[in-house]
N, C-alpha and C positions, 0 to 999 in steps of 0.2 A: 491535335489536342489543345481548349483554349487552355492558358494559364488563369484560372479563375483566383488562385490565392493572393491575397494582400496583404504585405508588412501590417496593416492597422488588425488584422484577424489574430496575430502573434499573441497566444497567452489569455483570449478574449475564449469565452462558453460559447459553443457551436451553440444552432438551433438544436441540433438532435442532442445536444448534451443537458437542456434545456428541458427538453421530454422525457430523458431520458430521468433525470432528478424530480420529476413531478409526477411520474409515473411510480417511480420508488417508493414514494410520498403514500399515493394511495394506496398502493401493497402493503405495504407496513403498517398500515392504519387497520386495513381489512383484516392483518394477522394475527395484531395487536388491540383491538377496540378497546379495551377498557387503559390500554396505557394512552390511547390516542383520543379518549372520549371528550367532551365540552368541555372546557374552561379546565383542566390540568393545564399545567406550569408547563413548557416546552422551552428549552435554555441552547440557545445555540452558538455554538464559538467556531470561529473560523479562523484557515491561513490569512494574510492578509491580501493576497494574489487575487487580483478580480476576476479569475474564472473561479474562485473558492467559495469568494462573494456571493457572486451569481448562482453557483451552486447550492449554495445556503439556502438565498429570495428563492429558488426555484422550488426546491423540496417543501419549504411553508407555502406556498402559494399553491403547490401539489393537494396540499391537506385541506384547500377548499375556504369557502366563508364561513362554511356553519362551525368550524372547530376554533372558538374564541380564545385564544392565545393571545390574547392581549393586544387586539387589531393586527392589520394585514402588517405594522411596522415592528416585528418582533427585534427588540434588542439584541442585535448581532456584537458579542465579544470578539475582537480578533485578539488572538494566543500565539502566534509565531512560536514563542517560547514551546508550546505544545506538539503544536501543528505542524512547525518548520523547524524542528531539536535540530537536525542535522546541519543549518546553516551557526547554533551558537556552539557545536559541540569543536573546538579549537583542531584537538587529536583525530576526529574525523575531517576537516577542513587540510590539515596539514600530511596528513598520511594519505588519505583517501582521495579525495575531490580535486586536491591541487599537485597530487604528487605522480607525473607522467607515471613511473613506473610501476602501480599498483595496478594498474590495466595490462603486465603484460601479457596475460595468457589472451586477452580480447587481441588483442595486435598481432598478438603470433598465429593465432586462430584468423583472421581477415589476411596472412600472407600463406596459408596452409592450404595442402590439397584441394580442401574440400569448396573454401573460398574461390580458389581459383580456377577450377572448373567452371563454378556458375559464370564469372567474369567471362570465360572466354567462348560459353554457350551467350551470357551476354550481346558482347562484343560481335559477334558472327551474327545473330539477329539483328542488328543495330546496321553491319554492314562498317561497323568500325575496328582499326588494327586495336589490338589489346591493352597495348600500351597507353593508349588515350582510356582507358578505363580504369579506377579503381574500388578496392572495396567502399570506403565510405560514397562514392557516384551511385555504386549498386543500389547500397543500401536506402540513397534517396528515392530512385526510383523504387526499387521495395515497400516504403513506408507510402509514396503518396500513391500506387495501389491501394494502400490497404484502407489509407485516409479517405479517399472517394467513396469508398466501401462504406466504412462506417459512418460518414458525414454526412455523404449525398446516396448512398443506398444506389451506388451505379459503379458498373464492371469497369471500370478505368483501362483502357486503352495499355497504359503502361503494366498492369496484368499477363498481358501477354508475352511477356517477357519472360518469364519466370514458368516452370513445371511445380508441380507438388513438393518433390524432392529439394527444388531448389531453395523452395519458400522453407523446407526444414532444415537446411542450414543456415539461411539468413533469421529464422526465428530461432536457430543454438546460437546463433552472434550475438542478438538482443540479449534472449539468455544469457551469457556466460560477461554480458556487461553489466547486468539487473545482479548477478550473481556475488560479483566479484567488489561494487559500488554499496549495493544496500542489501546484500543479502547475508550467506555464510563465508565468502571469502575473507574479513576480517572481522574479528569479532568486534571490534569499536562501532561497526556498521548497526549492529544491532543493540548494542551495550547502550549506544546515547540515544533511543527508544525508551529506555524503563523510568524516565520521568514521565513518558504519556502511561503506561502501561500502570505505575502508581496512582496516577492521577484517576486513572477507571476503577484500579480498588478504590478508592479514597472516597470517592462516588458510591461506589456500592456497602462502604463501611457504614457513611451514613445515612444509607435507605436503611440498613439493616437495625442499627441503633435507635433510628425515628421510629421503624415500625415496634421492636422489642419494649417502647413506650409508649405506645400509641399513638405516637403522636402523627398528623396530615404529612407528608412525604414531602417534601419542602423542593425535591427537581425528579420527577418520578421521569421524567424525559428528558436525554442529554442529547443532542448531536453536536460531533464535532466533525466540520468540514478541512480536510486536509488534499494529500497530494499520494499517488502511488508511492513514492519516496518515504512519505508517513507512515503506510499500511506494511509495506513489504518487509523493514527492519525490524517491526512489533511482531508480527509472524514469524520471525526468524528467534527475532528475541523468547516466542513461547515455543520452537522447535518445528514448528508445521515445516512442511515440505522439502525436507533435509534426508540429500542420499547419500549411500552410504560410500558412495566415493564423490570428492570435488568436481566440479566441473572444470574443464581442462581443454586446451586448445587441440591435444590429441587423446582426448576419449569422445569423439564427436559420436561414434560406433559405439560404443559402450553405452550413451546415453539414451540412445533410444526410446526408453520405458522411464526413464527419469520424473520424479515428482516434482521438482524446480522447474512450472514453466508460468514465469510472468504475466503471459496473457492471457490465461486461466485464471492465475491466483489476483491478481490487480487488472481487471479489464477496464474499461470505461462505467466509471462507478461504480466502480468497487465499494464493500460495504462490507463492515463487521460489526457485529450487533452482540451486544455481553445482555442477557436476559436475567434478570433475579424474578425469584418464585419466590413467595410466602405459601408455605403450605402446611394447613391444618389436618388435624386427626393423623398425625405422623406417629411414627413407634417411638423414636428417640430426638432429644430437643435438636440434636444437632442437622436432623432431616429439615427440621423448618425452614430452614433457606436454601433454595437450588436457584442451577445457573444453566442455562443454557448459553452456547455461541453460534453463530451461526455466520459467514462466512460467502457472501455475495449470495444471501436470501437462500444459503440451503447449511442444514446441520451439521456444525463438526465435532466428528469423535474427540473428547479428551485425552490427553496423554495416558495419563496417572490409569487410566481407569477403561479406553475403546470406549466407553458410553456416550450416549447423547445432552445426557443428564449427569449432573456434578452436585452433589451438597456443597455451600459456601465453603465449610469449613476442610475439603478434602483437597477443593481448588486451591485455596491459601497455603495448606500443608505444599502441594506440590509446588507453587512457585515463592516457596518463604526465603530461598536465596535473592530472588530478584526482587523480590518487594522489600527486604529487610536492610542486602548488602551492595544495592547497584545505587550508586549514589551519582548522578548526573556528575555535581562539580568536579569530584574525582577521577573518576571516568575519561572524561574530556582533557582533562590536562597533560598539556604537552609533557613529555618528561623533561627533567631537566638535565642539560649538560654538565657533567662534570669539570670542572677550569681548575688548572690546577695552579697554585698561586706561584709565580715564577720565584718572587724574590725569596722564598724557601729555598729556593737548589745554593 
């Protein structure tokens, strides 16, 4: 097996990630024609991470020359604050991201039965004692399986290491670390999300207002490029894919049928798309604006409602707690210790 990977590839947009984002480009266009048609506004904000960048230029460049957005050099905003909450959000940085112990169901799950089987099926393939193996070695070779796969569209040699079964505990590993980092394992995970999650009503507030005056739609297209870290605590934050028991280092068996699986829900280009409708000859005013979601290019049911279709004002009703009382600054802040003033005793 050559080692074809390079320190300078770290953090940089594959080619196939490349086509992957200008392919998106044209689907959305063909789904969307009249959001995507000649000379509309198209506003694009990004992480600041140059594969976000790259992501960006890829998706406008996707959309072809004939779609005049203001030349091929669309003004890219980079929004970190948006894009990358989780790096200013303090009470996630201190509890979650830097705090060993919030991972320990992942660590006790990589020394667990199920772990350790694979390791010593490993191991005996390899023709090495077990003890020179651990979970996170597994799980390298695990991932650059899977990276050959997706990158260069070839069976990776290191593949064969692994059965079916094996691969579905090393993807309940990823799991239950996607889980416990940015998903429902701490509510702070998802809670420093409802600044972006504002930020898209805010947007659809005022399409809704420009159009009830008439007036031209001043960003009728918004993309904002971010990071699976971005997408998966906003999906948490609106409920999607939440079971009705934790993920856990010994419910590996229980999970089976589980709706929490990462690589489904944020694959490589991941996308979620919030659709407003203006719709005339309605029965009552409040039907005039609908919303569709849609959810890596396919429809997601609403909470509130199992439908595919939401009137503006039912979707608002249903999340009036997170648009009204989730406040980033508060949210984020660390609590504060209690000191108790000595020279009182």
């Amino acid at each position: 097996w050559p080692m074809w990977y390079e320190e300078s590839l770290d953090g940089r947009l594959a080619p196939q990630g490349r086509r992957d984002m200008e392919q998106l480009a044209r689907r959305m266009a063909a789904r969307f024609p009249a959001l995507f048609a000649a000379r509309r506004r198209l506003a694009l904000a990004s992480s600041s991470k140059h594969r976000c960048l790259q992501s960006g230029a890829a998706f406008r460049r996707g959309l072809g020359p004939t779609l005049d957005f203001g030349g091929d050099e669309v003004e890219v905003e980079v929004n970190d604050s948006l894009m990358r909450f989780f790096d200013h959000c303090a009470k996630f940085v201190a509890l979650v991201e830097e705090n060993d112990t919030a991972m320990s169901q992942v660590n006790t799950f990589k020394e667990g039965p199920e772990m350790k089987k694979v390791l010593e099926k490993v191991a005996s393939a390899l023709c090495l004692p077990v003890e020179e193996l651990n979970a996170d070695l597994v799980q390298v070779a695990f991932l650059t399986c899977s990276y050959e796969l997706a990158i260069k569209n070839v069976t990776s040699p290191w593949c064969s290491l692994f059965s079916e079964e094996d691969a579905k505990v090393l993807e309940y590993l990823n799991d239950l670390k996607q889980y416990w980092k940015r998903g429902y394992g701490y509510d702070i995970n998802s809670r420093s999300s409802c600044i972006l999650f504002q930020d898209i009503f805010q947007h659809l507030d005022k399409a809704v207002e420009e159009s009830k005056s008439s007036k031209p739609i001043s960003s009728p297209l918004i993309v904002q490029v971010g990071h699976a870290e971005t997408l998966q605590p906003l999906l948490a934050l609106m409920g999607y894919f939440k079971d009705h028991e934790p993920l856990l280092a010994n419910n590996y068996g229980r999970q089976a049928q589980r709706k929490f699986r990462s690589g489904r829900i944020v694959p490589y280009a991941a996308n979620l798309v919030f659709v407003l409708y203006h719709c005339d000859h309605v029965n009552a005013s409040q039907e005039e604006y609908q919303v569709q979601l849609l959810l890596n290019e396919r429809l997601l049911p609403f909470h509130h409602s199992n439908e595919t279709t939401s009137t503006y004002t039912d979707l608002k009703d249903y999340y009036k707690d997170i648009l009204e009382n989730c406040h980033f600054k508060e949210e984020c802040e660390l609590p504060q210790v209690n000191v108790t003033a000595v020279d009182e005793l």
